[in-house]
MARGU-609010 format. One record per residue: residue in three letters; residue number from 1; x, y, z of N, C-alpha, C, CB in turn. Coordinates in steps of 0.05 Angstrom, whole numbers. Each point is the difference from the previous one (the first is absolute). Glycine has a CB too. Example, Ala and Ser with C-alpha at 12.3 -4.5 7.8 and 13.67 -1.06 7.14 Angstrom:
<atoms>
ALA	1	264	-114	156	-18	24	0	18	24	0	-38	-23	25
SER	2	31	44	-39	16	24	1	-15	22	14	24	-13	-43
</atoms>
This chain:
<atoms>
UNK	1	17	-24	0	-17	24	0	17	25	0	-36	-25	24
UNK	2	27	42	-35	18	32	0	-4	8	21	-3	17	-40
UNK	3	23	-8	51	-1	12	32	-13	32	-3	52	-31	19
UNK	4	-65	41	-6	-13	27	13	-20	8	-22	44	18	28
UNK	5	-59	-40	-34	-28	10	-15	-24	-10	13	21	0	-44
UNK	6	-13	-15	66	-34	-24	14	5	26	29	4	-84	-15
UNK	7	-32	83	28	-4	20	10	10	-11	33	-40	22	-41
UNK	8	45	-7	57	11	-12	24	-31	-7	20	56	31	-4
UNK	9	-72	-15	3	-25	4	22	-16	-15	1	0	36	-2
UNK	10	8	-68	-3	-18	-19	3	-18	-5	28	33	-16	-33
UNK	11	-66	15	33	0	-5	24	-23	-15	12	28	36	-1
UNK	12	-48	-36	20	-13	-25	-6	-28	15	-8	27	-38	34
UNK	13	-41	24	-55	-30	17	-11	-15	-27	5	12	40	-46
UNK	14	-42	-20	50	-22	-25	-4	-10	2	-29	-19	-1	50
UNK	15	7	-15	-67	-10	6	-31	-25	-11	16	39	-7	-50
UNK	16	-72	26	32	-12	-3	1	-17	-11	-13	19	19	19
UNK	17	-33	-36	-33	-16	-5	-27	-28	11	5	26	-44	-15
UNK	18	-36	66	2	-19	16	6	-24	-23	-6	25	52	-11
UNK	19	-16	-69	-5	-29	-13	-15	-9	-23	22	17	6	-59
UNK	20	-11	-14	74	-1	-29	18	8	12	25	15	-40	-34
UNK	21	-3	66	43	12	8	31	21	-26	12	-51	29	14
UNK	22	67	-38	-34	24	-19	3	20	17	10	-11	-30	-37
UNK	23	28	29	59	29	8	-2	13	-18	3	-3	36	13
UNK	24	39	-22	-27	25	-15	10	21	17	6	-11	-38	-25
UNK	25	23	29	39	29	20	2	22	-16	-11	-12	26	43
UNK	26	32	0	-46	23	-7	-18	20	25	5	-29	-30	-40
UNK	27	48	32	29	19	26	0	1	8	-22	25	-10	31
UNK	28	-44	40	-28	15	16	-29	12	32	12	-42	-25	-42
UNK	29	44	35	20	-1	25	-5	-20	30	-1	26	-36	-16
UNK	30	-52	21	6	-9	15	-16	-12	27	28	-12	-45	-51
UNK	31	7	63	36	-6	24	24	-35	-3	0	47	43	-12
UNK	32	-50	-48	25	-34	11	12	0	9	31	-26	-37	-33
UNK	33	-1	64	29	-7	1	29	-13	-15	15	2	30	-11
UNK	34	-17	-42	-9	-25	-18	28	15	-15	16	-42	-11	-27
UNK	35	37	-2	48	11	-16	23	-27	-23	6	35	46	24
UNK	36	-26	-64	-14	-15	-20	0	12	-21	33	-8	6	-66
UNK	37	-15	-13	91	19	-7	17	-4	-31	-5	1	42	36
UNK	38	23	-58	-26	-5	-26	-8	15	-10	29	-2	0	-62
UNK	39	-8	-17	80	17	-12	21	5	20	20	21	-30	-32
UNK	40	-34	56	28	12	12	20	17	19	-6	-7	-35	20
UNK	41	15	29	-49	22	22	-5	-9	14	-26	41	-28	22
UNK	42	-32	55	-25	-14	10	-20	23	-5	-27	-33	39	34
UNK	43	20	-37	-56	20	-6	-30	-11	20	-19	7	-56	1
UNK	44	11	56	-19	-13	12	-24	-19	-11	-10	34	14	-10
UNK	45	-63	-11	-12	-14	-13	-13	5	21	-35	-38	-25	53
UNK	46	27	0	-57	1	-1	-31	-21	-11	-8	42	-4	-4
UNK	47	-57	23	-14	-23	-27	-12	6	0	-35	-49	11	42
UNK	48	28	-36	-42	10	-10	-25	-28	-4	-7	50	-23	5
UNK	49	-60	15	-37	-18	-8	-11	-8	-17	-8	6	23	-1
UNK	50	22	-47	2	-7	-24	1	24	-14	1	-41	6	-20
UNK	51	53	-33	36	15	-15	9	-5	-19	-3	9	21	21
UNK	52	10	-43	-11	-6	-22	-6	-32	-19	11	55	8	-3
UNK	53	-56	-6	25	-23	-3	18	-22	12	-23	24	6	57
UNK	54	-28	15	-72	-27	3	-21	1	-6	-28	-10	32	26
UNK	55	40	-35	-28	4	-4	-39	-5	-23	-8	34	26	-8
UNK	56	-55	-38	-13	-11	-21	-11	24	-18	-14	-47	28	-5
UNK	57	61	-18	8	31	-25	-8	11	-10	25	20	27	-42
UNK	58	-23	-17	67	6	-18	24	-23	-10	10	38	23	13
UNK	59	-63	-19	-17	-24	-2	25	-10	-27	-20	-20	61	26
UNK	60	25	-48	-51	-16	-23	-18	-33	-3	-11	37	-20	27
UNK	61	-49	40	-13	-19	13	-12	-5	31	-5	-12	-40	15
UNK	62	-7	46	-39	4	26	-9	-16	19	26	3	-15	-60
UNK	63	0	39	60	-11	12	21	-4	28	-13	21	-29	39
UNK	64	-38	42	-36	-4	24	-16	4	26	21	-36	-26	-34
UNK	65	48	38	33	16	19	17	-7	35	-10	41	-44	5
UNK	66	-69	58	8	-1	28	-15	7	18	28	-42	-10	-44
UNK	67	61	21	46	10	17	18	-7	29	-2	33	-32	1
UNK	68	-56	39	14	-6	25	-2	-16	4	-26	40	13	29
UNK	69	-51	-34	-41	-19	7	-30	17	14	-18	-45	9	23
UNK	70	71	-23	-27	18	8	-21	-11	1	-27	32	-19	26
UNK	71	-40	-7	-23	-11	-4	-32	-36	23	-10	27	-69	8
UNK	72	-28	74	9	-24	23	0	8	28	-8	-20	-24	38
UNK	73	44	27	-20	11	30	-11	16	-10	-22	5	31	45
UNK	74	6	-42	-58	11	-7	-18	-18	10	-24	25	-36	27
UNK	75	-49	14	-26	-20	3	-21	-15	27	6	-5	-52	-6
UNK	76	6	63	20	-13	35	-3	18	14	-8	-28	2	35
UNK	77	60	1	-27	10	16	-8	10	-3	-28	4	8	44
UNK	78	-11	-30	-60	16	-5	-30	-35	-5	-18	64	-34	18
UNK	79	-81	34	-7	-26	-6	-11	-2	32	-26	-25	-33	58
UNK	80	31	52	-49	7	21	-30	11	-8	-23	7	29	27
UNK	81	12	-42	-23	24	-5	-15	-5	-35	-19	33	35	46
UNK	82	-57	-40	-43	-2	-21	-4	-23	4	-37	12	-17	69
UNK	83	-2	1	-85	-10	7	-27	-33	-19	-2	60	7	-26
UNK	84	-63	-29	50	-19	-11	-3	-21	14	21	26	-41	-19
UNK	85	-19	57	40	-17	18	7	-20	23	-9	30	-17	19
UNK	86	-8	20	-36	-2	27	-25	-20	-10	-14	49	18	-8
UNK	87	-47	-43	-7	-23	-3	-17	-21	-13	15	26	-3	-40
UNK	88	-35	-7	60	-15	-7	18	-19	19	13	33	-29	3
UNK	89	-17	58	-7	-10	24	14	-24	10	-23	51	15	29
UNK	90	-31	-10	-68	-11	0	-12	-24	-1	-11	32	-5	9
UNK	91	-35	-30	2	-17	-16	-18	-34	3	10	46	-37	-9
UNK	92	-37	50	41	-25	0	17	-14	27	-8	21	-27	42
</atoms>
């Protein structure tokens, strides 16, 4: 490995999987504020959107995952922009 490019501040985090309320801990880096207590002692938290504990390649079945009605604002905010809306709007 090349010396003085990996970061020194490893330290212990909880990861959260927002979709199932799964955690695990591990040591990273990454900066967040939230805190999370586990055992008594407080850690960094981290959340995530999906881990192993929810992804349909470890669990083995599919699971449909809408976080906050993503796919809702998705389809409102691109529903202008869309050429089969346009003629749908049209036709009425």
């Amino acid at each position: 490995m090349k010396k003085g490019i990996h970061p020194e501040n490893y330290r212990m985090v909880v990861f959260k999987d927002v979709s199932n309320d799964e955690t695990f801990m591990t040591r990273s880096c990454t900066p967040t504020k939230d805190t999370i207590e586990v055992d008594g002692q407080e850690y960094p938290l981290i959340k995530v959107e999906i881990s192993n504990t929810s992804h349909p390649f470890f669990t083995g079945k599919m699971k449909f995952v809408d976080t906050a009605g993503r796919i809702d604002k998705f389809n409102k905010k691109f529903a202008k922009f869309s050429k089969f809306s346009k003629k749908v709007d049209s036709e009425e």
